[in-house]
Backbone bond lengths (Angstrom), bond angles and torsions (degrees), N, CA, C in turn:
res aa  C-N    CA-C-N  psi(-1)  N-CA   C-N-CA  omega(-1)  CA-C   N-CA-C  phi
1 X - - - 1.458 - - 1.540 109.51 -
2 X 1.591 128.76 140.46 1.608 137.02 -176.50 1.332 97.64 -78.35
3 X 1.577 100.05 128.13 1.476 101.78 161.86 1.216 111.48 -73.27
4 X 1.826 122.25 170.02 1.468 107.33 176.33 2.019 75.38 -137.99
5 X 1.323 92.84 151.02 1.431 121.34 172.66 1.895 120.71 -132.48
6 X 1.146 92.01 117.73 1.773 84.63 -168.21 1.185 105.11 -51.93
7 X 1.650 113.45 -170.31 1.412 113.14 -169.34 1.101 93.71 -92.68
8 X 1.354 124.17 -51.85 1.624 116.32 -160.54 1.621 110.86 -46.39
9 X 1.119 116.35 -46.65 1.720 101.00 163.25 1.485 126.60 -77.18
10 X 0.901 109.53 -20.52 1.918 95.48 168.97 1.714 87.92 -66.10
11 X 0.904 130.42 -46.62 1.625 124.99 174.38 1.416 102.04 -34.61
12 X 1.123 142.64 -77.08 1.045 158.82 -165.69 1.312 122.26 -57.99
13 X 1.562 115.70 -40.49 1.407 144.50 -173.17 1.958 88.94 -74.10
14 X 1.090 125.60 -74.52 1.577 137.26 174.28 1.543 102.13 -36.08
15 X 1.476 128.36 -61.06 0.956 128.05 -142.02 1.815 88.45 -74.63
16 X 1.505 123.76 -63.08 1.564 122.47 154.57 1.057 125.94 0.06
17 X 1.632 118.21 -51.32 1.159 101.82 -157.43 1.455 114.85 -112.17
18 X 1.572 109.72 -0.09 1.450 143.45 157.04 1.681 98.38 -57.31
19 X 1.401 104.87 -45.52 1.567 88.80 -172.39 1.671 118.81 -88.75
20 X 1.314 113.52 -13.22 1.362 126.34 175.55 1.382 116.44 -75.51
21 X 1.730 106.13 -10.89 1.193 119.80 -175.07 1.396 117.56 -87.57
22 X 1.104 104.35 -34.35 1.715 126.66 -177.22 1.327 113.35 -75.18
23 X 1.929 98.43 -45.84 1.546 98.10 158.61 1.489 145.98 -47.19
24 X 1.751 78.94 -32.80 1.507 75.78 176.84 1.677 111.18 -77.24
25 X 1.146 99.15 -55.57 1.792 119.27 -177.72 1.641 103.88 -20.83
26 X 1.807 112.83 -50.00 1.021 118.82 166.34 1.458 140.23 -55.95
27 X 1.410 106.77 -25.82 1.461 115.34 177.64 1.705 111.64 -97.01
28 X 1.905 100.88 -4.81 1.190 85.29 -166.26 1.861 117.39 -85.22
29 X 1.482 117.92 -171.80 1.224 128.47 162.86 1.667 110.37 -36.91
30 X 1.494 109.18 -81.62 1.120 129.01 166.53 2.050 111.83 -4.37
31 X 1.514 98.04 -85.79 1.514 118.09 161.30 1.550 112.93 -1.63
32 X 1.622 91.71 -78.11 1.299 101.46 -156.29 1.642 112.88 -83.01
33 X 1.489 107.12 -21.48 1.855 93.13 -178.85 1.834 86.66 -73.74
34 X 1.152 141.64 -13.72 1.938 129.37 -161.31 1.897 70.15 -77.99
35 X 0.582 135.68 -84.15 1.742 139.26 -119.29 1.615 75.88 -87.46
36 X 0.966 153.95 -44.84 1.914 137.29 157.52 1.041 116.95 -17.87
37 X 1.536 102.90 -68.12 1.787 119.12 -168.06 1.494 101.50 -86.14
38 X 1.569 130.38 8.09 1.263 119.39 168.49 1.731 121.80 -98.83
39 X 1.441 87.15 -18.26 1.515 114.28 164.51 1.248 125.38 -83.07
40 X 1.605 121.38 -44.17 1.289 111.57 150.03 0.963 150.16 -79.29
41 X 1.523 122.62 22.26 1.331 150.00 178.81 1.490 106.28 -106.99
42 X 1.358 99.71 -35.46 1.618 101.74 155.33 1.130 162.47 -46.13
43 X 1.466 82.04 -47.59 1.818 115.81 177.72 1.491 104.96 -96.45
44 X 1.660 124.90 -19.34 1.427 130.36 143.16 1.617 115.55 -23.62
45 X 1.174 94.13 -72.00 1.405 111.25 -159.35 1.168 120.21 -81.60
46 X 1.774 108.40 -4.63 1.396 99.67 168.34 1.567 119.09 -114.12
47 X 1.483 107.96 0.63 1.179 121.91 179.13 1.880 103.77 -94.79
48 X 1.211 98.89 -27.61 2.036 107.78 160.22 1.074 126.86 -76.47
49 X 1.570 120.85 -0.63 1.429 116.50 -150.35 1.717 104.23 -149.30
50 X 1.272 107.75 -52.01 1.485 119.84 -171.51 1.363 104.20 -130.95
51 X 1.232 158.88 -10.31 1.250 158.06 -174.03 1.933 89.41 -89.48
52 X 1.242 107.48 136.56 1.339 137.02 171.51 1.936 122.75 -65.85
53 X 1.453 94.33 -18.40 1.132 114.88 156.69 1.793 127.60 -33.58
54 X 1.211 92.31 -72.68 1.752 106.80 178.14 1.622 109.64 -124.56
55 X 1.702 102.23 53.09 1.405 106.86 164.20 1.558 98.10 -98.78
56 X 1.331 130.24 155.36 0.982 139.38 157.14 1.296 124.78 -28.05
57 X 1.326 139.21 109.13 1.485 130.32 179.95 1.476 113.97 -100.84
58 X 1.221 115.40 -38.51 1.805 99.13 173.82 1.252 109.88 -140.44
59 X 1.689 122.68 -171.23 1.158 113.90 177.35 1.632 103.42 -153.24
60 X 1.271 113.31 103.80 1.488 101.74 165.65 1.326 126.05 -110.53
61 X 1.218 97.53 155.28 1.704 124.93 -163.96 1.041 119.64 -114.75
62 X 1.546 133.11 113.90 1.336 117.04 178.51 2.167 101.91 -122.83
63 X 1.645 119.09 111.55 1.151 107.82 -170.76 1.434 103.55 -128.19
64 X 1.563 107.85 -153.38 1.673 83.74 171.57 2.209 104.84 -136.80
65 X 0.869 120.29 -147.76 1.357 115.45 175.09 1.172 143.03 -17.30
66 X 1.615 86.50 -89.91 1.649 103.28 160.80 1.514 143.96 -59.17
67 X 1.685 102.56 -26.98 1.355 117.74 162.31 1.151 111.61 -91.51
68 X 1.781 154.74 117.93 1.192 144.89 -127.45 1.968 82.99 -116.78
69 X 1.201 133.36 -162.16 1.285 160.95 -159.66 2.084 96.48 -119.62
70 X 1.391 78.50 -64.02 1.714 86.24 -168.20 1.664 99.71 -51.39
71 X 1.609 119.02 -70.03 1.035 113.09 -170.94 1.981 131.04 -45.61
72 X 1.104 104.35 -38.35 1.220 120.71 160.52 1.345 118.31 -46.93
73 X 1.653 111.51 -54.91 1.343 93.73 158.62 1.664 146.98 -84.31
74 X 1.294 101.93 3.31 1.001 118.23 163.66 1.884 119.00 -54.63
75 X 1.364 89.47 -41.82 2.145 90.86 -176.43 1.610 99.34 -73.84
76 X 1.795 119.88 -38.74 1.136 111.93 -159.86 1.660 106.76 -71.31
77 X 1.348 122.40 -22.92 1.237 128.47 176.52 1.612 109.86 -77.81
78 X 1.069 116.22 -30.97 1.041 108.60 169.47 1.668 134.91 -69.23
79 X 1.177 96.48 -34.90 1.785 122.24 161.45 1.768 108.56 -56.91
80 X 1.450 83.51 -62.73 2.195 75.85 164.35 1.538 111.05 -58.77
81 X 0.893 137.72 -81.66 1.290 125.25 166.23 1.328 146.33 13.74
82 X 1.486 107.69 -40.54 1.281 137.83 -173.90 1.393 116.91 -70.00
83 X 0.796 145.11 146.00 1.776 137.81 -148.79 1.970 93.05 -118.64
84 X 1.443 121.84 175.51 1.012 114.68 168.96 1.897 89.57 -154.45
85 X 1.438 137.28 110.03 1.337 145.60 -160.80 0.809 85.26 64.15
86 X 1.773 143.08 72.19 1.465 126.30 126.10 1.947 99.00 63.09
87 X 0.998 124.86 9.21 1.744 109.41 163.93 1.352 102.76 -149.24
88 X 1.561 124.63 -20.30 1.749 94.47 -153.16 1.541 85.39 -127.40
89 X 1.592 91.51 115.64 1.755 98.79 -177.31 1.424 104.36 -77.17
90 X 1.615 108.08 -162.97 1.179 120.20 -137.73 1.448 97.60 -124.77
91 X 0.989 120.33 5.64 1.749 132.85 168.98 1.661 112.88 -73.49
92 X 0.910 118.41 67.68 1.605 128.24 -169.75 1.559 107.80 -166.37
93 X 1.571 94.88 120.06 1.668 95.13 176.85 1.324 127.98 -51.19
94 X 1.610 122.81 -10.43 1.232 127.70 -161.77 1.411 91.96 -113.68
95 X 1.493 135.98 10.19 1.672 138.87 -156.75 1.544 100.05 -129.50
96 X 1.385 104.08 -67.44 1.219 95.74 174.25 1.408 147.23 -58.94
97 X 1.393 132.00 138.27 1.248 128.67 -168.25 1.282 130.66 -102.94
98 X 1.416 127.41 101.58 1.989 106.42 -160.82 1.285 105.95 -80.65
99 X 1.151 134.06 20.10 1.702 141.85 -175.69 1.635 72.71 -92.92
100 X 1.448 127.20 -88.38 1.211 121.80 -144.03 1.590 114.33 -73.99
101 X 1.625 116.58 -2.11 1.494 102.13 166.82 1.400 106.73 -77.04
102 X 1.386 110.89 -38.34 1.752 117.29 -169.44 1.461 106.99 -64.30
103 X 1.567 116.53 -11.98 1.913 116.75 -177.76 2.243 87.36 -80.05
104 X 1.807 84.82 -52.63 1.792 67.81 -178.47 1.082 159.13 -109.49
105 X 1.533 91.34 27.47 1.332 122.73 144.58 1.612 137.42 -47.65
106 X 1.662 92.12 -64.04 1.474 103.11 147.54 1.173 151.20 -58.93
107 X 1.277 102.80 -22.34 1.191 112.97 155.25 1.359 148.72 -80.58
108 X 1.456 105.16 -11.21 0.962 121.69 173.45 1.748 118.34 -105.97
109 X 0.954 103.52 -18.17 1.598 114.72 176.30 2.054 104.52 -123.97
110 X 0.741 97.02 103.08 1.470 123.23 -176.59 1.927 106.21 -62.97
111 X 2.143 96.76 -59.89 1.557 84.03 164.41 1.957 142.69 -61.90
112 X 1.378 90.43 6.73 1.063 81.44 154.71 1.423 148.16 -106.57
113 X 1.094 118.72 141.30 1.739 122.54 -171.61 1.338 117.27 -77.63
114 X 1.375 110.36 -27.68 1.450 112.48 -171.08 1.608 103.80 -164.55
115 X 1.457 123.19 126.07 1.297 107.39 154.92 1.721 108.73 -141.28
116 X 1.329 114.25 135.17 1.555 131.77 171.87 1.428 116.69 -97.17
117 X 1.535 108.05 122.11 1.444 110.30 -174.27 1.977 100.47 -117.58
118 X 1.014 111.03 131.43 1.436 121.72 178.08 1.536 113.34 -126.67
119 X 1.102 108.87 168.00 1.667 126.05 -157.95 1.190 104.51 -123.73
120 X 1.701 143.24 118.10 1.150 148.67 161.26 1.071 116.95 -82.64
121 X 1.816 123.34 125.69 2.109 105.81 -172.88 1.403 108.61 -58.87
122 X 1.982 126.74 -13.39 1.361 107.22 -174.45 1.670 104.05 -79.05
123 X 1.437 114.61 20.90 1.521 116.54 178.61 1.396 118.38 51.21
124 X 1.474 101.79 47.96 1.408 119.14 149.03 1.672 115.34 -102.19
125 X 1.253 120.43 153.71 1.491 122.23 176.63 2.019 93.87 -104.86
126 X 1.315 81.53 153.56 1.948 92.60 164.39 1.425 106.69 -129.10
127 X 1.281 128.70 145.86 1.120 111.71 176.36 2.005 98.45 -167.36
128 X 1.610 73.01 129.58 1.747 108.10 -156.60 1.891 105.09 -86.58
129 X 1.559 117.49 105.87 1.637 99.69 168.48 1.645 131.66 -109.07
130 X 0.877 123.69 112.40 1.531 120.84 -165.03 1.620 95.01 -87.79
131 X 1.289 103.14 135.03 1.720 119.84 158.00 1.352 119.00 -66.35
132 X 1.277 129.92 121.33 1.755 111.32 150.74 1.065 116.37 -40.74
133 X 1.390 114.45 141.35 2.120 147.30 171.83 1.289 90.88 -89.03
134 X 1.226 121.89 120.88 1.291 116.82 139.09 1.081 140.03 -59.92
135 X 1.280 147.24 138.83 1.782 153.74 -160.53 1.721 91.09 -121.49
136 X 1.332 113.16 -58.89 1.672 104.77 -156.61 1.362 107.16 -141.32
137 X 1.003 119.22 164.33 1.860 145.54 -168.71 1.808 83.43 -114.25
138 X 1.165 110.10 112.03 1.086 129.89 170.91 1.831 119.93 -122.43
139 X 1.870 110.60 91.88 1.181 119.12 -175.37 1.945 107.98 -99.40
140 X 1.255 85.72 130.19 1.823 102.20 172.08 1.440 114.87 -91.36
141 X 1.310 123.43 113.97 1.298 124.79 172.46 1.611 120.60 -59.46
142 X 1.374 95.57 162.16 1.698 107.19 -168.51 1.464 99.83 -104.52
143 X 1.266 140.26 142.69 1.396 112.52 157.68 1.543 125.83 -83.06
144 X 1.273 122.52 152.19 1.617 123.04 -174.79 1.246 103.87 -75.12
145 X 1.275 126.67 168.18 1.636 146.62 166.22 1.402 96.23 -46.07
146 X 1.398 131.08 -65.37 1.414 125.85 -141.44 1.626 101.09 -114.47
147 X 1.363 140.33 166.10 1.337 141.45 173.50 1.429 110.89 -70.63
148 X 1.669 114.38 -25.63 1.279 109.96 -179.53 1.328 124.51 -88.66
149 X 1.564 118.07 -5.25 1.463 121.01 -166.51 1.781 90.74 -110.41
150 X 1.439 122.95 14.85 1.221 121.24 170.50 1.074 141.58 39.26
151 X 1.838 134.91 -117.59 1.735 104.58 158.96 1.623 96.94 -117.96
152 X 1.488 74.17 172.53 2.122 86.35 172.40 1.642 105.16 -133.12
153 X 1.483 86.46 156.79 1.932 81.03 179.20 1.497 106.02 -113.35
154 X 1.250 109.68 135.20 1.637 121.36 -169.90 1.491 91.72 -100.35
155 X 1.107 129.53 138.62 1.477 150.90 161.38 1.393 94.96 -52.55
156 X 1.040 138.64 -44.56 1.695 134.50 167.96 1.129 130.08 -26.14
157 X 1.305 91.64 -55.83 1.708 105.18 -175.02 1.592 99.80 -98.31
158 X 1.386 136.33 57.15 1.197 138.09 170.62 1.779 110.71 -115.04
159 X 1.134 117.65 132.46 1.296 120.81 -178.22 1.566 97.17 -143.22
160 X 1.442 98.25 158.51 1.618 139.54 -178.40 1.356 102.36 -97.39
161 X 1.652 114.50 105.41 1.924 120.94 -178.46 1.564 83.39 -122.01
162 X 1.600 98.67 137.09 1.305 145.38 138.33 1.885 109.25 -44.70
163 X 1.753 83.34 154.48 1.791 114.43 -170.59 1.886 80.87 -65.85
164 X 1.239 128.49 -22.38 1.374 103.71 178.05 2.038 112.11 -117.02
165 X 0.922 94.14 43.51 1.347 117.13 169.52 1.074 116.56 36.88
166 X 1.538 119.01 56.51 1.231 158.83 -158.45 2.081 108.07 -108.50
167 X 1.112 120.83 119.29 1.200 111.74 -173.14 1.532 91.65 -93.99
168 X 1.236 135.50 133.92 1.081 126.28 -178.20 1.879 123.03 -145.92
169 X 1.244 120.20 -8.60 1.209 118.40 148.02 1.869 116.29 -159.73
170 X 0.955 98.45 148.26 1.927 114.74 178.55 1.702 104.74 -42.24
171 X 1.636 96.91 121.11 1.942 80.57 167.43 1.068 116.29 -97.67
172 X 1.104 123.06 -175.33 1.712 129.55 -133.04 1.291 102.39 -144.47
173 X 1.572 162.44 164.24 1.219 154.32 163.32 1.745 84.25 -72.65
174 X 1.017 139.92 -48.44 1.394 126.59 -168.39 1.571 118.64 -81.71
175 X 1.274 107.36 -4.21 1.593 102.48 164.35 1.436 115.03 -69.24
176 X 1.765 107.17 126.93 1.626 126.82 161.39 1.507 109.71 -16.40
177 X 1.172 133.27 131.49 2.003 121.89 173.06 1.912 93.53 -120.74
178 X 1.349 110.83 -9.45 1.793 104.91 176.55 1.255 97.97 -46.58
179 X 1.926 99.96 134.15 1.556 79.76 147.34 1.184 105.53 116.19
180 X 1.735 110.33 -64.56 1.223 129.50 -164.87 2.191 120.52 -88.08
181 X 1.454 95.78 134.35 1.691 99.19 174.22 1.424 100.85 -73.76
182 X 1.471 108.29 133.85 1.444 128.95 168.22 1.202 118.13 -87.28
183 X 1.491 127.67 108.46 1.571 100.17 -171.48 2.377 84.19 -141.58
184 X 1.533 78.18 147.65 1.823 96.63 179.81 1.721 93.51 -97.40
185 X 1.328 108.29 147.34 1.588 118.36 162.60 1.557 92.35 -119.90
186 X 1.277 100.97 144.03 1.692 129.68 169.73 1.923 99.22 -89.38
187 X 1.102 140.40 -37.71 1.045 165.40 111.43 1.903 103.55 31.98
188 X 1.297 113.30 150.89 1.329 114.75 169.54 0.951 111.27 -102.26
189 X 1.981 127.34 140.18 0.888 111.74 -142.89 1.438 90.94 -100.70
190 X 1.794 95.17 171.34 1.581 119.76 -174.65 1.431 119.99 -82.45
191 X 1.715 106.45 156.60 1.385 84.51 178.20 1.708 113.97 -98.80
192 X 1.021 134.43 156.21 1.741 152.25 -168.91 1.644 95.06 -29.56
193 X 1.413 128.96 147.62 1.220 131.13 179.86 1.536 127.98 57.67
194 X 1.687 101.54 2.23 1.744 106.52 -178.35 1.638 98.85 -90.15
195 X 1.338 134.38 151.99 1.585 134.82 130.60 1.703 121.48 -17.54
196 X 1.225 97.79 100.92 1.499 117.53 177.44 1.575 122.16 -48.48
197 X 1.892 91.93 -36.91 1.641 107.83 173.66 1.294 106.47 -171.22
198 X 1.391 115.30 -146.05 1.576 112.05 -165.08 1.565 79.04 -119.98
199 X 1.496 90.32 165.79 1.759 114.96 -169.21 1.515 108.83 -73.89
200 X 1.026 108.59 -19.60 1.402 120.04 -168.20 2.159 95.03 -86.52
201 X 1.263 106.95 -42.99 1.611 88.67 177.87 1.517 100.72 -83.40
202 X 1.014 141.29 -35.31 1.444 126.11 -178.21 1.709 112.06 -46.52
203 X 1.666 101.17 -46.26 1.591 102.91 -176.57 1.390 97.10 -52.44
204 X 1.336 129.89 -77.64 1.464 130.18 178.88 1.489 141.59 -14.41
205 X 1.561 84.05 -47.65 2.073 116.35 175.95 1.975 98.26 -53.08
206 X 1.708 83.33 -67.70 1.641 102.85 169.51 1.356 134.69 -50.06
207 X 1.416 116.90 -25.91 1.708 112.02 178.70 1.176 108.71 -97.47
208 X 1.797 117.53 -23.40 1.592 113.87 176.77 1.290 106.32 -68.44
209 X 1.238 129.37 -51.79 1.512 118.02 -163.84 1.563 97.57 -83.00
210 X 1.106 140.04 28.26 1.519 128.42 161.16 1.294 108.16 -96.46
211 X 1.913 110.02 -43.31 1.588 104.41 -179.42 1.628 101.25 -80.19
212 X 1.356 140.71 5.15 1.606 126.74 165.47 1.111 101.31 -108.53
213 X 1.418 145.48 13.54 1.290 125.17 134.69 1.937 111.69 -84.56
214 X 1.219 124.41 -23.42 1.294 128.92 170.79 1.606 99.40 -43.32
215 X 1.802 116.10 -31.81 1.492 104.01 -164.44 1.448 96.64 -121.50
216 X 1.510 120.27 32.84 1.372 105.46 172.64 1.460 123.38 92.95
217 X 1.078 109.05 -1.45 1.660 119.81 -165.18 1.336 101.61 -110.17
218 X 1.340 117.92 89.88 1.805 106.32 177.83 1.790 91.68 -119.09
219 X 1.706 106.35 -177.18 1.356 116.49 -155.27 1.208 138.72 90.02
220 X 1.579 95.36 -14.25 2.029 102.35 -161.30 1.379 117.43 -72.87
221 X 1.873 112.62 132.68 1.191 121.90 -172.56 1.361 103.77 -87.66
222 X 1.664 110.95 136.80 1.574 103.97 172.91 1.801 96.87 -96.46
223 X 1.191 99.67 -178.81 1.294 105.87 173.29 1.691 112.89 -151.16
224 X 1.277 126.81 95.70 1.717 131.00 177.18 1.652 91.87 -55.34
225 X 1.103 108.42 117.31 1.223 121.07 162.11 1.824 118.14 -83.08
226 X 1.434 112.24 146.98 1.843 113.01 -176.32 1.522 93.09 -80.60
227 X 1.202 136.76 -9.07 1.304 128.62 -179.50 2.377 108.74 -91.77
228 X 1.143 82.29 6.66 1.593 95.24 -164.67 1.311 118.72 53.25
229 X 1.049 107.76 49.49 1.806 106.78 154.21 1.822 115.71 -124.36
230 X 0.922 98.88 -179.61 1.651 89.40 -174.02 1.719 111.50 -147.61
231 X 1.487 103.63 124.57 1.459 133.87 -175.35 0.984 119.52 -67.04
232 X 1.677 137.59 138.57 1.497 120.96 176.16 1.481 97.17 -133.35
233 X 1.292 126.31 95.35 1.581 117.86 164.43 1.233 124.85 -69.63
234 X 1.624 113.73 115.02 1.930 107.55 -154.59 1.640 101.49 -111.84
235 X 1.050 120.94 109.27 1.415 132.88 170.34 1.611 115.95 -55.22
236 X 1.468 109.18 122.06 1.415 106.35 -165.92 1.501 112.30 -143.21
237 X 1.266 116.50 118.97 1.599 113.93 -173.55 1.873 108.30 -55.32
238 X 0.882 91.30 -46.26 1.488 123.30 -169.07 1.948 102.89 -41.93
239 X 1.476 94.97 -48.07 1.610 112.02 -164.04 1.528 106.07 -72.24
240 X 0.843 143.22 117.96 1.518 169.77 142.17 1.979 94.43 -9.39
241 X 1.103 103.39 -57.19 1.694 103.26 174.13 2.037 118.25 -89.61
242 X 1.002 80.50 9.38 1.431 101.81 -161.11 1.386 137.34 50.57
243 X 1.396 100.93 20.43 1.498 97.84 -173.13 1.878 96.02 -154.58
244 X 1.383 113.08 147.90 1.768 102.47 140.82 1.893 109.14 -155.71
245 X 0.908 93.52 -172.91 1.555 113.03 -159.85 1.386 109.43 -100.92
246 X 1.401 114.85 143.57 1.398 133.61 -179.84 1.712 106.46 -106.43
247 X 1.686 123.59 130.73 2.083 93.82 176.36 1.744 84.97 -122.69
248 X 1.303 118.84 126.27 1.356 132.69 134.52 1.565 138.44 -78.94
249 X 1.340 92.16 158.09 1.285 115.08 -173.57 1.354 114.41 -107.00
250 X 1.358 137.44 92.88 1.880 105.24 -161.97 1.460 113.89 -114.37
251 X 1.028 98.35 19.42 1.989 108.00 149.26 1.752 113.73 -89.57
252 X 1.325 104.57 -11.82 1.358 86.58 156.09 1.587 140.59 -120.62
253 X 1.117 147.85 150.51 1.707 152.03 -167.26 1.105 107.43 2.22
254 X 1.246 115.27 115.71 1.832 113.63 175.12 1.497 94.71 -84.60
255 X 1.036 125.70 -37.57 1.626 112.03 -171.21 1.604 117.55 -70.64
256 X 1.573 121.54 -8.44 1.276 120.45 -151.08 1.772 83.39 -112.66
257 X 1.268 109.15 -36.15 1.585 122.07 172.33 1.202 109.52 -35.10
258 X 1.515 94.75 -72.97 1.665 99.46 178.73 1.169 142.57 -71.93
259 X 1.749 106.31 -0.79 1.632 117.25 -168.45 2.170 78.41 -86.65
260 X 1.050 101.75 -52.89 1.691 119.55 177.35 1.694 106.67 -23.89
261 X 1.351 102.09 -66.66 1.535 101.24 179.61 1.399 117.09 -83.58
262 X 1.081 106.80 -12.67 1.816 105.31 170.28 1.785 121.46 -57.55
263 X 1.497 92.52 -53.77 1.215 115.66 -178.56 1.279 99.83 -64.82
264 X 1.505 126.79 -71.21 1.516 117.40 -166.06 1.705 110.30 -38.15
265 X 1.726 120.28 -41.81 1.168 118.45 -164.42 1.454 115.58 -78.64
266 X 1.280 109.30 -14.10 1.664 114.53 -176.20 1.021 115.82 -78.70
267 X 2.239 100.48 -53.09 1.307 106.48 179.52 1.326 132.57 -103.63
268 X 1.654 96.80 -34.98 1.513 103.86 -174.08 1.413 132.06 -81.41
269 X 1.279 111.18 -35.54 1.471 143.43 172.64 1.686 107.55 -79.66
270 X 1.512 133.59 83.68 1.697 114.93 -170.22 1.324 89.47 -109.96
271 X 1.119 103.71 166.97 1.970 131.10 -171.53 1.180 108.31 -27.51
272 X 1.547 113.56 -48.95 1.407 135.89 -151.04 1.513 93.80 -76.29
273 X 1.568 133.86 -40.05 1.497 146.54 -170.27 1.726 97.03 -78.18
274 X 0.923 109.09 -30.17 1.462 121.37 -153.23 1.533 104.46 -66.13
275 X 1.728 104.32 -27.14 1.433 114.45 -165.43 1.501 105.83 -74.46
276 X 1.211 130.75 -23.74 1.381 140.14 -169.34 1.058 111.34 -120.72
277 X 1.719 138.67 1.56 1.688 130.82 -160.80 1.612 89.40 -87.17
278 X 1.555 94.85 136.37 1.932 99.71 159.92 1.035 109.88 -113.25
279 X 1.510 132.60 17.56 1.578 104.36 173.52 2.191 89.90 174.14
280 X 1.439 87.54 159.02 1.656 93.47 -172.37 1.535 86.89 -132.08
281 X 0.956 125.52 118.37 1.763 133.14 175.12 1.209 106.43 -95.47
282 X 1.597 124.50 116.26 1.172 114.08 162.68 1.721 128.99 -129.01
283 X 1.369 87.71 38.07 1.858 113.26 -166.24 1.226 120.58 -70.89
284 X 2.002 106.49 -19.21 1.239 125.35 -179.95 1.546 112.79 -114.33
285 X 1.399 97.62 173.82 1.827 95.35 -169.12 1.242 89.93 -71.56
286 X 1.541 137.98 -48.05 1.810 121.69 -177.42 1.725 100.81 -68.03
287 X 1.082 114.94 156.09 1.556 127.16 158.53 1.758 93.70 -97.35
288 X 1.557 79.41 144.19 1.665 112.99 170.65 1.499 124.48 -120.20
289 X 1.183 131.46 152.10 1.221 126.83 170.07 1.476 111.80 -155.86
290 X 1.450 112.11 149.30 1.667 115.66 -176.62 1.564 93.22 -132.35
């Protein structure tokens, strides 16, 4: 025969054993490692995040002149600063990023060529700034009034480019010129911090005047021509006018160029020729000279 039990206690009977259930859940293994690992996920996150522990403690800077100490730290503080969900900034050795101070760093300071930022575990930052070197005096021509008075170069439009052909500050009658390749562009000029030219004429600019100082010939003006070829006016004790001219081609072989003028100067071209040469052509696959 079915027993029958009212409802209100099967109500009651369920509700019991719901709670004997919880009890247990509560006493069990299970229970206690969740509320462990919910606590130590806790104390994670506040010893990663907000605990003073692994906040940033110092910051050194090593730069040079023009880029000051202060300003530099000015971006890196500002980068700490930076929130991540609207609360938990970015002042934490495990938060901060030296990829993205070194983007705005650079970005914000142009004279610099290079800067490396590193992380010490006592949660100090270091952070290293190199200046651009100048390589060359890079002047942009003006055009003249008339077609026949052609271009002129204004000291204005003269800038100081970097080994990465970087225009990077105005020269000055008192800027240093030791040292430095002189080269004219026919070209309109650039604006401050753009590429002066392509990598491929700088290499060129650069290997000619290494083999004419190999022979004694330093000073030499290049000249970027608007027709794209490129001029070398070579200063020469030797020369009766004191000077003559080199004409390139620089779509074609830089290595065959220079084996070209090497040879002419060692062998073909001697001291005695040297006094009268106006010009070394090397625009064609033969080299020429008068």
């Amino acid at each position: 025969m079915k027993s029958y039990k009212p409802s209100h206690l099967q109500k009651k009977i369920k509700v019991k054993r719901k709670a004997i259930k919880r009890r247990r859940f509560i006493q069990s293994r299970v229970f206690f490692d969740i509320v462990l690992a919910v606590l130590l996920v806790s104390l994670l996150i506040y010893l990663l995040f907000f605990s003073r522990v692994f906040k940033i403690q110092s910051i050194q800077i090593s730069s040079f002149a023009e880029v000051s100490k202060e300003n530099i730290l000015a971006v890196v503080k500002e980068e700490m600063q930076a929130r991540i969900l609207f609360f938990v900034k970015k002042d934490s050795f495990f938060l901060i990023s030296p990829k993205n101070i070194e983007q705005d760093i650079a970005n914000k300071f142009p004279l610099i060529s290079k800067v490396s930022v590193k992380k010490g575990l006592s949660g100090n930052i270091f952070i290293e700034a190199k200046p651009r070197i100048a390589q060359a005096i890079w002047c942009f021509a003006t055009p003249k009034i008339s077609a026949e008075e052609g271009f002129g170069i204004d000291n204005k439009n003269c800038f100081l480019a970097d080994q990465q052909r970087i225009l990077f500050s105005q020269m000055t009658p008192e800027t240093p010129k030791d040292n430095l390749v002189f080269i004219n562009s026919e070209l309109a000029i650039k604006p401050i911090f753009s590429e002066a030219c392509s990598e491929d004429l700088l290499e060129r600019i650069i290997e000619t005047n290494k083999v004419l100082n190999d022979f004694n010939l330093f000073n030499s003006t290049f000249t970027e021509k608007s027709n794209g070829f490129l001029y070398v006016e070579t200063i020469d004790s030797l020369s009766e006018k004191g000077e003559w001219n080199i004409y390139f081609n620089p779509k074609q072989d830089l290595a065959s160029d220079m084996l070209k003028l090497r040879l002419l100067l060692d062998k073909e071209i001697t001291p005695e020729k040297r006094k009268t040469l106006e010009y070394i052509d090397l625009r064609f696959t033969k080299a020429y000279y008068k």
